[in-house]
N, C-alpha and C positions, 0 to 999 in steps of 0.2 A: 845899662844906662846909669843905674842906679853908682855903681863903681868910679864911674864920669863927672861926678856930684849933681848929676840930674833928677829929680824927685817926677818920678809918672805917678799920677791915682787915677784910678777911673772914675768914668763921670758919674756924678753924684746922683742917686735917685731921685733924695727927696731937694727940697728946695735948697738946706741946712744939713750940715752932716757935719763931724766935728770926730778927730781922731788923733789923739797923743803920738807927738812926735818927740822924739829925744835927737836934736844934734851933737855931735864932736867935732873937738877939729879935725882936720885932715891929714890921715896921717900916710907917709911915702907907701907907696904897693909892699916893696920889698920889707918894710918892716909888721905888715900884718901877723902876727903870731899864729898858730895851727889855733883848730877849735880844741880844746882842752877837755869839754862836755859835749852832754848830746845837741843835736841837730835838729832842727823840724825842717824840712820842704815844701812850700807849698806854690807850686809856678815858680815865678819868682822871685820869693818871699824866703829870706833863712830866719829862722827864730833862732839864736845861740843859748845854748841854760848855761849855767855853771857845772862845773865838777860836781856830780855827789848828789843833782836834784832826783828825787824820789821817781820811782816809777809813779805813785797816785798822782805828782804832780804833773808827770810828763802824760799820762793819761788826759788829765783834767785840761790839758791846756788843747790836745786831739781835739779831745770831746768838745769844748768849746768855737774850735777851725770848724766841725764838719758840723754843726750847728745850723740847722737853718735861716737865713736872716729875712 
């Protein structure tokens, strides 16, 4: 859906919940470039890093998804 420019979040717990979004514009399907860096997975959710981000960094960012909330 998200590809469709539809935006899903699940329902909020608490009353207030507040989470950084960054928009772009829209750009054609067939112009998306390959991912260049690594990937995170999560459902789905893609994280893109840049070329070259460290392994401590791609840890840290793990370590902070499987986090309990």
């Amino acid at each position: 859906m998200a590809r469709q420019g539809k935006l899903v979040l699940p329902v909020p717990e608490d009353e207030v919940e507040f989470a950084t979004m960054v928009v772009s514009p829209q750009v054609p399907e067939k112009a998306v470039p390959l991912a260049e860096g690594p990937e995170i997975v999560i459902g789905a959710v893609t994280i893109r890093l840049e070329a070259g981000t460290t392994a401590e960094r791609i840890a840290a960012i793990v370590r902070a998804l499987a986090a309990p909330t």
